[in-house]
VEXDREN-316637 format. One record per residue (C-alpha): residue in three letters; z, x, y negated. Coordinates in steps of 0.05 Angstrom, whole numbers, padded with zeros to 5 digits, always signed. Layout:
AlaZXY ...
END
This chain:
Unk+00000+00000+00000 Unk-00022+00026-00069 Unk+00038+00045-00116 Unk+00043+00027-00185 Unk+00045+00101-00210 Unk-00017+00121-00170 Unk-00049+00054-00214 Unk-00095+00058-00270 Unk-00091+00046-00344 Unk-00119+00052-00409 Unk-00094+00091-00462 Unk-00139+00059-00520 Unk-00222+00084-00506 Unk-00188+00131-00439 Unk-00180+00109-00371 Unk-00124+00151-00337 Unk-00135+00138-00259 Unk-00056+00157-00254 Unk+00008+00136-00295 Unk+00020+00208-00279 Unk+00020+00254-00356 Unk+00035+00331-00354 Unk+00079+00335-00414 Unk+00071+00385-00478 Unk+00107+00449-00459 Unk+00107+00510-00514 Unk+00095+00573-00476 Unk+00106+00615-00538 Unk+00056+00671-00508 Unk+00002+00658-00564 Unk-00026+00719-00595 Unk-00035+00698-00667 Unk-00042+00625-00648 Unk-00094+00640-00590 Unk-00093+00626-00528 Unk-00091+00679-00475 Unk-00091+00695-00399 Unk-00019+00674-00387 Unk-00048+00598-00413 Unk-00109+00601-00370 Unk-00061+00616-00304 Unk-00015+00568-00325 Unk-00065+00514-00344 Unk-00108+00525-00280 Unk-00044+00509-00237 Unk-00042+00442-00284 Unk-00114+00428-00272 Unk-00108+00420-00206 Unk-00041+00381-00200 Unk-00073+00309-00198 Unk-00042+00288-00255 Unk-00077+00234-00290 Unk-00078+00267-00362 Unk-00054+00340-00377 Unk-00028+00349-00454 Unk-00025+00423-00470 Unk+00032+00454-00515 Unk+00060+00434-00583 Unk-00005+00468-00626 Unk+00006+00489-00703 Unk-00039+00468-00747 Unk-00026+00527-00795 Unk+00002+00592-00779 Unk+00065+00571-00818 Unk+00063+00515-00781 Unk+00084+00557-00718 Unk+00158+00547-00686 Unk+00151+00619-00668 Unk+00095+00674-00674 Unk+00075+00660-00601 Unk+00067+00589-00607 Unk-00013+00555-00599 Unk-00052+00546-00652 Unk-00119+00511-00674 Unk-00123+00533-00750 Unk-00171+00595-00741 Unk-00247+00599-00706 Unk-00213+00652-00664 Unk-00155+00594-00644 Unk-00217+00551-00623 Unk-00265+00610-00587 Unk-00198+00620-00543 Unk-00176+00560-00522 Unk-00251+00543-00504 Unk-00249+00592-00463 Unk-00182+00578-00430 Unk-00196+00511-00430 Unk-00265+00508-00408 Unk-00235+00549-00341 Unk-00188+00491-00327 Unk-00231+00442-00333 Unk-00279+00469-00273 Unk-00227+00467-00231 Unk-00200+00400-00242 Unk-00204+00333-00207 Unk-00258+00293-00245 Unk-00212+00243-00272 Unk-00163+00294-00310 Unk-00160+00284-00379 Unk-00149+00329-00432 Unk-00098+00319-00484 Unk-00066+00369-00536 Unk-00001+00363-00587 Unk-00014+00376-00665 Unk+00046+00405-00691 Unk+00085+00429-00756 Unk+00150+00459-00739 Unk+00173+00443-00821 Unk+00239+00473-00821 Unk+00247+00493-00756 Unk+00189+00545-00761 Unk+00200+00615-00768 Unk+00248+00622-00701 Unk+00254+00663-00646 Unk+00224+00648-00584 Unk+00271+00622-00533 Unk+00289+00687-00495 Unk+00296+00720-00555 Unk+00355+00684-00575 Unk+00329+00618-00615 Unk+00348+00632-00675 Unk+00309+00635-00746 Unk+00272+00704-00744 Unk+00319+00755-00786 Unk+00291+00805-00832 Unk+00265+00858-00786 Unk+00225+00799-00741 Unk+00175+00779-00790 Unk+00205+00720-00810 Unk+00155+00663-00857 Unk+00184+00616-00919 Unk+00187+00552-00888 Unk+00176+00477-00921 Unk+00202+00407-00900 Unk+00222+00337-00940 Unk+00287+00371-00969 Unk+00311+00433-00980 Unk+00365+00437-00926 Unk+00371+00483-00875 Unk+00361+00462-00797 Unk+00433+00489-00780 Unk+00479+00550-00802 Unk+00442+00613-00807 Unk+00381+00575-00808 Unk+00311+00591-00861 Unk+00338+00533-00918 Unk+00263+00509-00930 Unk+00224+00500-00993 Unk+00218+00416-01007 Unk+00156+00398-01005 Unk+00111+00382-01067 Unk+00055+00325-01063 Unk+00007+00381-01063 Unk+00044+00412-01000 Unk+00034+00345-00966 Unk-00038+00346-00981 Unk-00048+00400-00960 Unk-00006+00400-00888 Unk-00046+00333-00874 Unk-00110+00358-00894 Unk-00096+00411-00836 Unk-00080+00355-00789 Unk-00143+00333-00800 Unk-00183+00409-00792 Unk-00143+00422-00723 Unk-00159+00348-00696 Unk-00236+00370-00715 Unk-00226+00433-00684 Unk-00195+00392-00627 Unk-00253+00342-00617 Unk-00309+00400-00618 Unk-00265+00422-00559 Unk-00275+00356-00522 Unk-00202+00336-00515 Unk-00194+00263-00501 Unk-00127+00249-00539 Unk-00101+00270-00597 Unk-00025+00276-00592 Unk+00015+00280-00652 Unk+00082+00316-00657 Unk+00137+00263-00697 Unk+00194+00292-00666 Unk+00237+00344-00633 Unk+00255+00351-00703 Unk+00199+00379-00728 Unk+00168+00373-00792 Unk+00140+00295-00783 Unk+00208+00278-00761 Unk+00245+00309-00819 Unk+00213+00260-00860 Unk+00231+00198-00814 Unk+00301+00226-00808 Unk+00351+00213-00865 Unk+00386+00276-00836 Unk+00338+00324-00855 Unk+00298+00276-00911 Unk+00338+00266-00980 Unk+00281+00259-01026 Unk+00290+00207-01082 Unk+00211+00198-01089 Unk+00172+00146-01058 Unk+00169+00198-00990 Unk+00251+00191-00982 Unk+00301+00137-00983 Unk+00290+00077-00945 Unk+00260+00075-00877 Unk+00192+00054-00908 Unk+00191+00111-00955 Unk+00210+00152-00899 Unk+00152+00126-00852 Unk+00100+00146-00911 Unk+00082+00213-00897 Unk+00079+00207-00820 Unk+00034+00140-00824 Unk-00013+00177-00880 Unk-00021+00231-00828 Unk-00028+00185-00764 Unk-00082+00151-00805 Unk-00120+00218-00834 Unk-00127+00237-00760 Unk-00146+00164-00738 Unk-00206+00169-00784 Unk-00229+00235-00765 Unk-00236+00215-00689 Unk-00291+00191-00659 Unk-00283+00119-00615 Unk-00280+00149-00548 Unk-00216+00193-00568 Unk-00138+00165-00559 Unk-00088+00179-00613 Unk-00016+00168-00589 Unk+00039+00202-00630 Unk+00113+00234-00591 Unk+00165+00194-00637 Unk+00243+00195-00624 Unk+00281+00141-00602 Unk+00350+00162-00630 Unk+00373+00227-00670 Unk+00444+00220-00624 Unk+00478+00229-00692 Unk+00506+00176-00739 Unk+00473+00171-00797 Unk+00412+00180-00761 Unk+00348+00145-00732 Unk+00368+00093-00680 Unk+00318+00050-00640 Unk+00316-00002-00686 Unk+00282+00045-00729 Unk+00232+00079-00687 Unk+00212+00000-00656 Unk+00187-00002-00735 Unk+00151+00059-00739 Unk+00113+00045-00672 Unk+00094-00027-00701 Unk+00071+00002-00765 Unk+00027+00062-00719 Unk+00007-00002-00677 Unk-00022-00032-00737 Unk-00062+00033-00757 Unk-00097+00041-00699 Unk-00051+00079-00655 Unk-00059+00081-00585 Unk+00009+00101-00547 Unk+00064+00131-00565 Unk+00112+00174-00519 Unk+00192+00164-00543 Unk+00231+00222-00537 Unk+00301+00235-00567 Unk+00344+00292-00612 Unk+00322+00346-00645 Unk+00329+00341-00715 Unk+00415+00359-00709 Unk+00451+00392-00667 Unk+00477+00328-00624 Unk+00530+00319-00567 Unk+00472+00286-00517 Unk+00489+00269-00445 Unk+00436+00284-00410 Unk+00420+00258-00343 Unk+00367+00232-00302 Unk+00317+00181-00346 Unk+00364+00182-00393 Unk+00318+00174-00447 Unk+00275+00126-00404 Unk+00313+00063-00437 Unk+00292+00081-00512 Unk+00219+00070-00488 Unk+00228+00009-00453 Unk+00258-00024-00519 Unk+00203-00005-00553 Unk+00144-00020-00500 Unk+00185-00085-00497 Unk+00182-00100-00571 Unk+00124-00074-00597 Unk+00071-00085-00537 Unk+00033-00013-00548 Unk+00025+00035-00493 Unk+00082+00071-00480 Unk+00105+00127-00443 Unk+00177+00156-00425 Unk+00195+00226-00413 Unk+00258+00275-00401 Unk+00293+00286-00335 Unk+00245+00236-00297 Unk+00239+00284-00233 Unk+00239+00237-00172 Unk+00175+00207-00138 Unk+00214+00138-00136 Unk+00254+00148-00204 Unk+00177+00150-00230 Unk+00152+00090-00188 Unk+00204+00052-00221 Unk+00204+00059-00285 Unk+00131+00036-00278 Unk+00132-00024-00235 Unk+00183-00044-00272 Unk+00144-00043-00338 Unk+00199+00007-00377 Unk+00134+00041-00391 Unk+00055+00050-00375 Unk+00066+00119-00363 Unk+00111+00169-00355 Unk+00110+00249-00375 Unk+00140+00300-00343 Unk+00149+00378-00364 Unk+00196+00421-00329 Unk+00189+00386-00265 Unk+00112+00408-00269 Unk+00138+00477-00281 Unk+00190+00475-00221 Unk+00133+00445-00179 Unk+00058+00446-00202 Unk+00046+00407-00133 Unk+00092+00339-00160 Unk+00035+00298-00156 Unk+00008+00305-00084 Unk+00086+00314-00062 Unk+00091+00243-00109 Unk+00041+00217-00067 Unk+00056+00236+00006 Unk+00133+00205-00014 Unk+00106+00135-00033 Unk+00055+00138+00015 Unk-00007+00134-00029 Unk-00045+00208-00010 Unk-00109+00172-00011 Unk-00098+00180-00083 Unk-00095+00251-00084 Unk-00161+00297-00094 Unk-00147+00369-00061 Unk-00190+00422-00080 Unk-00221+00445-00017 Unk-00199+00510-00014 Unk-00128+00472-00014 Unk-00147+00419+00038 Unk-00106+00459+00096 Unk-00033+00445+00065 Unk-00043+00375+00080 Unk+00020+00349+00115 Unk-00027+00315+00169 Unk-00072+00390+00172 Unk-00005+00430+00174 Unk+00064+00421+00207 Unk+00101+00458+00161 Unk+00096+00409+00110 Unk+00147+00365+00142 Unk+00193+00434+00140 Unk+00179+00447+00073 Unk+00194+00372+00047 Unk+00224+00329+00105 Unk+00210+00256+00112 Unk+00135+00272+00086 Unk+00083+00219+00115 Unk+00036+00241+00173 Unk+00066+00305+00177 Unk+00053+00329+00248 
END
């Protein structure tokens, strides 16, 4: 019997032929913004995972747009000639129905940092370290880069480079767009009223706050052509009082619906530091308010790491599809595993070189993952 994650759907102009989304996952191992040999190995594993859609890494769309100086990038000709050639690679080896997605990204405040095994903190003086912008002029934490607020010419000019990457983007042959509005980067700065004090019409009340982040959403909306999905990650909650709570982001996913937005994945955190107890779909609940209230695609993500946890969440219409990172990391065969657990493997396409690790081509597979279906 078919499962529901192993179903079909539309995201907008896309047909995914899973519910099945590789989620966004910085590898900061960018060279200037462009992409290298460690992202073609670790996009080729992705490619052939089965997943319906693959969305590569959180990618700046100006180099001081960059959380740290090895993050992605798609402001340069050399950004683009890279990642062509990266991702031209992974899609030859890919199952037919992948689809390509990528994250557009301005870290805001949060730029200028250290990538994560170098400690994670903003870049001191001896690390190169870049002036960083965002709504207001407060600092992401202690010891953090306070950034420069924003003028109206600085918010031009960030969505006018928006609008170059998802060019850049389209000549690449993605099929969605994904925009970055949380995480606490520079899209949700302006949402939050944590990080957003500005007394102009860009800060205040929630529909100030929304003004910048819609502009944008729309800017990219009319540089796409109709076959392309837009979706945009929002958060659900900022886990701090004060702060964004669902109620919130079920009005900024309305107001996206009514521009022309496609999906949008809820997430959680980011802009504070925040107490968060984090446990298995624990942020799965944030996108089933919203899917429930707004009726746009929607998709959940963190800790979702179990076959059934997965099936679900879908057939139980908390979202349309759900995204998973680390667990694709941990496991770049979730999918076919996914599949051999709810007995759907007629919905996995092995490459043929692969075809032998079949659980009903090789016994092991029932030692490697007990209780797998026509092991033998």
């Amino acid at each position: 019997m078919a499962s529901s994650l192993f179903s079909p759907t539309n995201v907008g102009p896309v047909t995914l032929a899973n519910r099945i989304v590789v989620s966004p996952m910085c590898q900061y191992s960018a060279d200037d913004g462009c992409a290298n040999d460690w992202h073609l190995m670790h996009l080729m594993q992705l490619a052939i995972s089965g997943a319906g859609l693959v969305v590569l890494e959180a990618t700046a769309i100006e180099r001081q747009a960059r959380i740290t100086h090895g993050c992605l990038g798609l402001y340069s000709d050399a950004n683009e000639a890279a990642l062509a050639r990266v991702l031209g690679a992974a899609r030859r080896v890919a199952p037919p129905h992948t689809r390509w997605g990528i994250q557009l990204n301005h870290a805001g405040r949060k730029a200028s940092a250290q990538r994560p095994w170098e400690g994670r903190a903003a870049l001191g003086l001896r690390e190169d370290p870049w002036p960083t912008e965002g709504p207001s002029a407060i600092a992401a934490g202690t010891h953090w880069h306070t950034p420069r607020e924003m003028s109206l010419d600085d918010m031009t000019r960030v969505r006018e480079g928006f609008v170059a990457a998802t060019r850049r983007a389209v000549r690449l042959g993605f099929d969605v767009i994904e925009i970055h509005a949380a995480h606490g980067y520079l899209l949700h700065q302006f949402l939050s009223p944590l990080a957003n004090q500005r007394t102009d019409p860009y800060g205040g009340s929630f529909e100030n706050r929304m003004r910048f982040p819609l502009q944008v959403a729309m800017a990219v909306r009319e540089a796409l052509p109709p076959g392309v999905s837009l979706g945009l990650r929002i958060t659900g909650s900022d886990w701090t009082p004060g702060g964004i709570e669902v109620a919130e982001t079920i009005a900024f996913a309305d107001a996206l619906k009514a521009r022309g937005v496609d999906y949008v994945c809820v997430t959680t955190g980011g802009v504070v530091n925040a107490r968060i107890a984090v446990h298995p779909g624990y942020q799965v609940p944030f996108a089933a308010e919203v899917k429930a209230s707004v009726k746009l695609h929607t998709r959940a993500v963190g800790m979702i790491v179990d076959a059934r946890q997965a099936e679900t969440i879908i057939a139980t219409s908390q979202a349309d599809t759900v995204a998973l990172g680390r667990a694709f990391l941990d496991d770049p065969r979730w999918v076919w595993h996914a599949a051999q657990s709810l007995g759907d493997e007629e919905s996995i396409v092995y490459p043929p070189q692969y075809e032998r690790s079949k659980p009903g081509l090789w016994a092991g597979a029932q030692l490697a993952r007990p209780g797998t279906a026509n092991a033998s």
